[in-house]
Each structure stands twice: as structure tokens, then as C-alpha cells.
C-alpha positions in Angstrom: 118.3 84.7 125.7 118.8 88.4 125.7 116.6 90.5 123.7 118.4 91.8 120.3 116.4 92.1 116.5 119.1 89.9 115.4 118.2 86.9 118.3 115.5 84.5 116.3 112.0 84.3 116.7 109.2 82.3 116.6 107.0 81.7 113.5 105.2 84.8 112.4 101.6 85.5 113.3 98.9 87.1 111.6 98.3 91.0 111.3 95.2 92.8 112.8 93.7 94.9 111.2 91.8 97.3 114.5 92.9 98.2 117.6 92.2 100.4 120.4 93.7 104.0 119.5 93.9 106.2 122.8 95.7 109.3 123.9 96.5 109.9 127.4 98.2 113.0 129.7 102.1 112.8 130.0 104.8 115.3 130.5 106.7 115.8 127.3 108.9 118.5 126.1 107.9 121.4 124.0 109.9 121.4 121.0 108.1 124.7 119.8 109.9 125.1 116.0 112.1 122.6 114.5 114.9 125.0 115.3 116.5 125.1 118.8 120.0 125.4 118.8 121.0 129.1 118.0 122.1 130.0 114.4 126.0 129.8 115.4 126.1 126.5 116.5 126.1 124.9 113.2 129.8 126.6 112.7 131.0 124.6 116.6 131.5 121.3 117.0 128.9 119.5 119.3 129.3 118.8 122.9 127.9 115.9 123.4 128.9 114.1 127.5 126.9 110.6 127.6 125.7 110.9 131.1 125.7 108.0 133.3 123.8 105.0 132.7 123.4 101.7 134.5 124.2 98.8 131.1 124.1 95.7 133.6 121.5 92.8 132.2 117.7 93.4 133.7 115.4 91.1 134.2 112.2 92.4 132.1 110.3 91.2 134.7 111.6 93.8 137.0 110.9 96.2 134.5 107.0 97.4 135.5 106.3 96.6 132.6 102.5 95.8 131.5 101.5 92.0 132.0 100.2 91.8 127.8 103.8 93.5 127.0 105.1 90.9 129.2 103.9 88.1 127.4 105.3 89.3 123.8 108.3 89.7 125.6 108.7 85.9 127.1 107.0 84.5 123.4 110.6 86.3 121.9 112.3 84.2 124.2 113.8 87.4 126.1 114.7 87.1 129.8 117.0 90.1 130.4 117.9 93.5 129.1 120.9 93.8 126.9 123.1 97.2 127.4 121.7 99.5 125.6 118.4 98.4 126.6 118.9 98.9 130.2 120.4 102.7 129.6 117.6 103.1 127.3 114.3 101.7 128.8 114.1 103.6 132.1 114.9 107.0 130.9 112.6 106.9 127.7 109.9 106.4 129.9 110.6 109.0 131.9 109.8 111.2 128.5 113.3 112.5 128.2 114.3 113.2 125.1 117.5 110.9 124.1 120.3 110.7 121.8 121.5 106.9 121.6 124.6 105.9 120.4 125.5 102.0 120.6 127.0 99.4 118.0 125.0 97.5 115.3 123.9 94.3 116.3 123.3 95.6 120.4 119.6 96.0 120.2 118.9 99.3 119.8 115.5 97.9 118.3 114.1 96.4 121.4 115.6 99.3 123.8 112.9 101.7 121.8 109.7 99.2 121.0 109.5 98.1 124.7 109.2 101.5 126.0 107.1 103.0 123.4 104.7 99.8 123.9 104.5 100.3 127.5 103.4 104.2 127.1 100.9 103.1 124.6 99.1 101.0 127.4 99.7 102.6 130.5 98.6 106.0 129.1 95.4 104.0 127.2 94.7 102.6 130.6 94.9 105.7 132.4 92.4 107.7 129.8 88.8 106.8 130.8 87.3 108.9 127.6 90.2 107.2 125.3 87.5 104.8 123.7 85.0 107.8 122.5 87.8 109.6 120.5 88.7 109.0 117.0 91.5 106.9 116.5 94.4 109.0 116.0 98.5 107.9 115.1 100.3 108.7 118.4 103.7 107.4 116.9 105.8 107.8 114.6 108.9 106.0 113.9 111.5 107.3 110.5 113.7 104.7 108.8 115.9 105.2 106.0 115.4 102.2 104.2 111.9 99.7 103.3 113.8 97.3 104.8 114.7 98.6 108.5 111.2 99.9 108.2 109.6 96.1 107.9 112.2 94.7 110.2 111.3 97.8 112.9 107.5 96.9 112.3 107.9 93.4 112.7 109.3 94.0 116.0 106.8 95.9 117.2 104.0 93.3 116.1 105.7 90.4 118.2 106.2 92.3 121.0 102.7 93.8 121.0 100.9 90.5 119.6 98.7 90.1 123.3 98.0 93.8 122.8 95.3 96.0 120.7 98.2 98.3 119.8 98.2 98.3 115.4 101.5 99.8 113.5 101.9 99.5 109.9 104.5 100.0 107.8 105.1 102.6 104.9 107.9 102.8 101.9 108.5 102.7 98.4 108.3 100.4 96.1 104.8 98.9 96.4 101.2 100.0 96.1 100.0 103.3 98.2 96.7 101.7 98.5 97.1 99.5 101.8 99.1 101.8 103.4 96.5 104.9 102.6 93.6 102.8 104.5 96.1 101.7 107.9 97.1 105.5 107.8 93.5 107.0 107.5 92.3 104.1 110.0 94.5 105.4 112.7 97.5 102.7 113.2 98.8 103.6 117.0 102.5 103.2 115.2 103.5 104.4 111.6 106.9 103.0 110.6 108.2 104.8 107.2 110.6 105.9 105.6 110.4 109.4 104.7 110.0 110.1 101.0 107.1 107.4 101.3 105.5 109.3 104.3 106.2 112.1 102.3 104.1 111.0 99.3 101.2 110.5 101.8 101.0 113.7 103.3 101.0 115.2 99.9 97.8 113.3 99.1 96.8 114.2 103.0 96.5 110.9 103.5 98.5 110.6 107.1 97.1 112.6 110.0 100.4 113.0 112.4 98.7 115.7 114.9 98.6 113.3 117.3 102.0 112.2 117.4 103.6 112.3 120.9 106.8 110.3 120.3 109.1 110.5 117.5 112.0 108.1 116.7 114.7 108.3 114.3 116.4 105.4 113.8 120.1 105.3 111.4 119.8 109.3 111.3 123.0 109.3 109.9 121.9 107.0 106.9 119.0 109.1 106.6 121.5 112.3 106.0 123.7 110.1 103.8 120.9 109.0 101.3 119.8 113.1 101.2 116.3 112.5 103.2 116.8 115.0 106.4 114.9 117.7 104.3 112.1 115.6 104.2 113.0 114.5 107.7 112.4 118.4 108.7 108.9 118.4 106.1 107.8 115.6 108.8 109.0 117.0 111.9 107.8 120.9 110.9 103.8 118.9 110.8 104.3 117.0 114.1 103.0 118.7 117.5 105.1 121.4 119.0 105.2 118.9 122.2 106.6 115.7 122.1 109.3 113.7 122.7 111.8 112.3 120.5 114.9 110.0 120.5 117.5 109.2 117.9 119.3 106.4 117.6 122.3 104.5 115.8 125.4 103.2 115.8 127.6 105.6 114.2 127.2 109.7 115.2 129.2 111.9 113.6 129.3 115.6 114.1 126.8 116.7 111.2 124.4 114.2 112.5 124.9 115.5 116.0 124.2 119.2 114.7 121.0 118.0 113.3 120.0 115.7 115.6 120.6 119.0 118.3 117.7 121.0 116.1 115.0 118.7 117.0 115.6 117.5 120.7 114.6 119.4 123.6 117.4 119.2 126.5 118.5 115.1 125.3 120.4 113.1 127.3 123.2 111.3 125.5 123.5 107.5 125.8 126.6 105.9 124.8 126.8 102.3 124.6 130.6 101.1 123.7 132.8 102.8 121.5 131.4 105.7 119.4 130.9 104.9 115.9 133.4 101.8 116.0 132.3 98.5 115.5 131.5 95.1 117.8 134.3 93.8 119.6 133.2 90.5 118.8 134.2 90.9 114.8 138.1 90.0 113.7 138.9 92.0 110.5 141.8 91.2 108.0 142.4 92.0 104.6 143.1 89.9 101.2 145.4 91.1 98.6 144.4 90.5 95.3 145.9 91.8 92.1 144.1 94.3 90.2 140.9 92.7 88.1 141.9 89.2 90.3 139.0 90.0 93.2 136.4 87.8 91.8 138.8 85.0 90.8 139.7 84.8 95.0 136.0 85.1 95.7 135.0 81.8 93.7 137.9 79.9 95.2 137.4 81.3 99.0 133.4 80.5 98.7 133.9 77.0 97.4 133.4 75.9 101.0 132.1 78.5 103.0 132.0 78.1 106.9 128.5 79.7 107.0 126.4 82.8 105.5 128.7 85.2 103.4 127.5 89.3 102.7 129.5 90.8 100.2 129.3 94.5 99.6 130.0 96.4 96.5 130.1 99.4 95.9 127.5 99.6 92.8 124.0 98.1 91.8 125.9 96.8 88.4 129.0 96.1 90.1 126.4 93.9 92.1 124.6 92.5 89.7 127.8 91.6 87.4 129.5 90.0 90.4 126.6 87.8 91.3 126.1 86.8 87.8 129.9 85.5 87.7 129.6 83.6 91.0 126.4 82.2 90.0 128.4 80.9 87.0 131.2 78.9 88.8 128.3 76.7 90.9 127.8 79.0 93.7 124.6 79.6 95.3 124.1 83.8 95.3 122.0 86.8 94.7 122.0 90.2 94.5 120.2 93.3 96.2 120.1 96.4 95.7 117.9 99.9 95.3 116.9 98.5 91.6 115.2 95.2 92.5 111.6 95.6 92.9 110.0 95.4 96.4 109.2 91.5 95.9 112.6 91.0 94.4 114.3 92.1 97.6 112.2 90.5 99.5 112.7 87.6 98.0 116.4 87.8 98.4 116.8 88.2 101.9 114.1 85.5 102.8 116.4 83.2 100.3 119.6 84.2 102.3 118.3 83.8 105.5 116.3 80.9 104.9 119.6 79.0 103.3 118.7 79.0 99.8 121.7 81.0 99.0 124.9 81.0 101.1 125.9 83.9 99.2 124.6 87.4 98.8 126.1 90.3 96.9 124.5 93.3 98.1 125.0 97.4 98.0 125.2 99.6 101.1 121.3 99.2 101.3 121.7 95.9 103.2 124.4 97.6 105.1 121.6 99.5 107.2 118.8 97.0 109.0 119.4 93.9 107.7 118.8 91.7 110.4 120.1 88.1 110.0 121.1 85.8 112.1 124.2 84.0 111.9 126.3 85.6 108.9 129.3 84.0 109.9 132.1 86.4 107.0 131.4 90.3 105.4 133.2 90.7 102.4 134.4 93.9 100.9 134.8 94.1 97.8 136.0 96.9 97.3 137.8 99.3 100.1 134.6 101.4 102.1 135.2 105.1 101.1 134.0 106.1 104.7 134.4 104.7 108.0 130.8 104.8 109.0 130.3 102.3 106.0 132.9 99.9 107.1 131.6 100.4 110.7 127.9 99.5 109.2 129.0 96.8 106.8 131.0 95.2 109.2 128.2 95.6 111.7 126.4 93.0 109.8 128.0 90.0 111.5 129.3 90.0 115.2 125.7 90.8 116.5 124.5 89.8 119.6 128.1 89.3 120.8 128.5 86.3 118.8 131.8 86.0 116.7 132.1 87.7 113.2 134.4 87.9 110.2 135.2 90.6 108.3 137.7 90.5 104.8 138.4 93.9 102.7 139.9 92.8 99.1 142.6 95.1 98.7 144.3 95.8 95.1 147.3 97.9 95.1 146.0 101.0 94.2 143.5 100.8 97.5 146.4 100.5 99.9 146.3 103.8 100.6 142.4 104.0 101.0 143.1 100.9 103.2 145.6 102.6 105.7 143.4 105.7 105.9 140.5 103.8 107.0 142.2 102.1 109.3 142.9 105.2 110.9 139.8 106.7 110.8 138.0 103.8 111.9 140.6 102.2 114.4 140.8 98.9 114.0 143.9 97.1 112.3 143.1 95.2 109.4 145.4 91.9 109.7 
């Protein structure tokens, strides 16, 4: 099996709640201030040339990598590197700072845990005095949504299970408490997502003076849902040196401009198309006369070949579209940014547990949700950007499996339709 969040994994094991914290010498980059690239270049367009970079499969046995790492990796059930992972691996553990670009559902996940695991032990190793020093945070992962941010962390805890490494995870949407004590305690890894992380260094609960490697993962999403000036709050309190990398599937110039402020000399990875999606997905379009959509949807999901995600465009238009399907006998639930933490929760498990074969979801599940198998996306309504069709879409196909995609289309959205189509290009059947 290759390694990919979306490939499945064995039963979940429990937390721990210590670990050995250590800090060891390396050679990172001095960022100095959060600003590097002179004052004009926000008025150019970025030049960005991916250099070259070996993609064939790698055994991770031939990787040098630590014999506990090892282990997590073989209890995944992963034998080989996937692309990305084999641009990704080598040159992040040489500390250079990266810009990674590579479609949803290639494994982006894996190509940044391994390495990061693997400098957690082989500098703790190498530190005799490591054990005398307080337990510091020497990572620090940003993710725009609670639910990449659990997904990211859950990662890290299989592949580090034989380890003492800790993470934890911090959003919105539940209790400060828990995450005040893993944060004061010294967690090698903090996953969050920015206005959460924010709220803790507010009540100077998160000490990130320690923090040696930074990783941004979805920065675009993270500039789409307004978070980069929080992003820059975080970065402005990290260490001068340090290294970062950025990653996700779709990088378009304003990202790129941003993403140039905070790297030191990157090297750009690029995986496949740039922000297109997975080969692997067919896409075709239903038209439906205007206020029709949800009549087509009820007959079409009668007998659905597998998983369905539909998207909408609102949380009411959400809720009001589950509520209908519900009504005609079909098995669905909603999510979105107004469910409550154990709501969502709740509605993912349920989806990808088989409880419902439907779920109706805003462009919060359109970032990080990891399940396997969705066999159809839906849209319901036309994606008013390309990098939301590209992420939506990006939901099935993964791991170079076979995926369905199906924009509704009423005649006023023709228009919308053919534009995206450009932008994006792919052609809609």
C-alpha cells in the first residue's frame, strides 16, 4: 500500500500524555523578520521554477529512517513513497525550506509527518543534555480548519505511536482547558488552527520560542477564510531561524506572494498539474431546470453506487437541502461552520462509518476531509472559483483511485459553467 491520509488505518490507539521534549543543533535558515522579499515585489507576479525532483515510489525502508519511525510506518500498512513524498522527504530533511505544490488526495500529509518525525529523533538522540532541559514545543504545524487540524494530528500520533514524540491539537469550538495544559506541558508538535492559537498566546498560554520547523498546510484556504494576519501574529513570535515549508494543492499567485515573505531561499516542488485536479476523477455536468436541483438529487441518490459529498454553497442552503433529502427516505447529514464541534464530529464519523451515504456539506469539508472511498462529488450549485472546484472535486479520486464529479447546472449558471471550465481546464461532459 502506498502511504496517503486517505489510505485506511488500523484501529485507533490511546493518547499519551508525556514524552521526551529535546532540542538538538541543525542548520536552518535565518528568516530574520517576517518580511523578505523587497516592497515591489508584491506589484510582480511570482517566479516560481519547481526544480527537479526524483517522484519514483521509495521503499521507506531505504529511507534512513529511525527503526521506532519505521514501525509506525509498517503498522499504516505503507511500503513505498508516493510522488510527492519522494520529492518531499529528502529535501525537508536536508532543512531546506520548501514550497510544495501537488493535487489533493497525493499525500502531502505523510511527505511532511515522516520527515518532521525523523528530525524530532535524530536530533533528540544526538543531544546528550536534551533530558535536563525543560520541555519546550519545537513544532509547529498551521491548519485552516478543526478538522485538517485533527486529521493532521492523527497522522502524526500513528506514525509516531513507538515513539515518546507528543503533538496535540488546537481549534475552536471546544473547551481551552485541555489544550492550555498539552501547550504549557511542552507537546513536541502543536497542530492549530490560527485564531485558536491565537486565543492562547493572548492568555500566554503557548510558548513557541522553541519552534524550529514551521508548516503551513492549505495556505491558500488559510488566505481565503481571512486568517494570514493571524498567520503573520504567529510567525512575527516564532524564532528568527527556522525552517518552514508550505504546502497544498492549489497555489495561486497571492498565495505565492505570501508564501515568498516567510521562506528563506525555498525550493519549489511541483507534483502534477498546478492547481488542477487528480487525473483519476471524470467530471460531467446535469442540467436541471431552475428550482428542479433537489428533485434530480432524490431521484439520482435513490441507489447510490457508493459515498456521495454534496457541496452547497451556504450553511442554510445546507441545512434546507439535507432536511428535504432526509424527507424522501434518504440517509444524510449536514456540516458546516455552525454545527458544534461534537456535531461535526459526529457527522463525519457517521459518513465514513456508513451511517449515512449522503452528506451535504459547505466548503469546510472541501479542505481536509479525509475519507476513503467517496465514490460521486456533487455540486450543487456552480463553484464561483476554480480553486473550490479543484478542492471539492479533490474529495474523491484520492490515492489514484477512480472519482466522480457532477456540477448541477440551471440555465442562468451556463455561463459560470463555461468560465470555470476555462479557468480550471477540464471539460465538463
Amino acid at each position: 500500500m502506498n502511504s496517503n491520509t486517505a489510505d485506511r488505518r488500523p484501529r485507533r490507539r490511546p493518547r499519551r500524555s508525556s514524552s521526551s521534549s529535546h532540542s538538538g543543533s541543525r542548520k536552518p535558515h535565518s528568516h530574520g523578520s517576517s518580511q523578505h522579499a523587497p516592497a515591489s515585489s508584491a506589484h510582480r507576479a511570482p517566479a516560481l521554477e519547481p526544480v527537479a525532483v526524483e517522484t519514483a515510489p521509495l521503499p521507506f525502508a531505504t529511507l534512513g529512517l529511525d527503526a521506532r519511525l519505521l514501525e509506525g510506518v509498517r503498522d499504516l500498512g505503507f511500503t513505498e513513497t508516493r510522488p510527492i513524498q519522494s520529492a518531499v522527504i529528502t529535501l525537508s530533511l536536508a532543512g531546506d525550506d520548501l514550497i510544495a505544490c501537488a493535487e489533493t488526495g497525493s499525500g502531502k500529509t505523510c511527505a511532511f509527518v515522516v520527515p518532521m518525525l525523523q528530525r524530532l529523533l535524530r536530533e533528540g538522540v544526538s543531544d546528550p543534555e536534551a533530558a535536563a532541559k525543560p520541555k519546550q514545543s519545537r513544532v509547529l504545524v498551521l491548519a485552516p480548519t478543526r478538522e485538517l487540524a485533527v486529521q493532521i494530528e492523527d497522522e502524526i500520533h500513528g506514525l509516531s505511536y513507538h515513539t515518546t514524540i507528543t503533538s496535540a491539537a488546537v481549534y475552536g469550538g471546544v473547551e481551552m482547558g485541555g489544550q492550555e495544559r498539552a501547550l504549557k506541558a511542552g507537546v513536541d508538535i502543536i497542530v492549530a488552527t490560527p485564531g485558536r492559537l491565537i486565543d492562547h498566546m493572548r492568555q500566554q498560554n503557548a510558548d513557541l520560542s522553541a519552534v524550529e520547523l514551521l508548516v503551513l498546510d492549505e495556505a491558500d484556504r488559510m488566505m481565503d477564510m481571512g486568517f494570514w494576519p493571524d498567520v503573520r501574529r504567529i510567525i512575527a513570535a516564532l524564532p528568527a531561524t527556522r525552517q518552514t515549508l508550505l504546502f497544498s494543492a492549489t497555489m495561486p499567485d497571492d498565495v505565492v506572494r505570501s508564501a515568498l515573505e516567510i521562506v528563506k531561499a525555498p525550493k519549489f516542488i511541483q507534483v502534477g498539474q498546478r492547481s488542477a485536479p487528480a487525473k483519476t476523477i471524470t467530471h460531467s455536468k446535469q442540467e436541471v431546470a431552475h428550482g428542479h436541483k433537489a428533485d434530480w438529487l432524490i431521484e439520482h441518490l435513490r441507489k447510490p453506487e457508493g459515498p456521495v459529498l454534496i457541496f452547497s454553497r451556504t450553511k442554510i442552503g445546507a441545512d434546507k437541502l439535507a432536511r428535504r433529502l432526509q424527507s424522501a427516505g434518504i440517509r444524510c447529514i449536514a456540516l458546516h461552520a455552525d454545527r458544534t464541534m461534537d456535531q461535526r464530529r459526529q457527522a463525519v464519523e457517521g459518513f465514513r462509518g456508513g451511517k449515512y451515504k449522503v452528506l451535504v456539506a459547505t466548503d469546510i469539508a472541501a479542505r481536509g476531509l479525509d475519507i476513503d472511498g467517496i465514490h460521486t462529488v456533487i455540486n450543487y450549485e456552480v463553484p464561483d472559483s476554480p480553486d473550490t472546484y479543484v478542492h471539492r472535486v479533490g474529495r474523491t479520486g484520492r490515492a489514484n483511485e477512480a472519482g466522480r464529479a457532477i456540477t448541477l447546472v440551471a440555465p442562468e449558471e451556463h455561463r459560470a459553467l463555461a468560465q470555470l471550465e476555462k479557468s480550471v481546464g477540464v471539460h465538463i461532459q
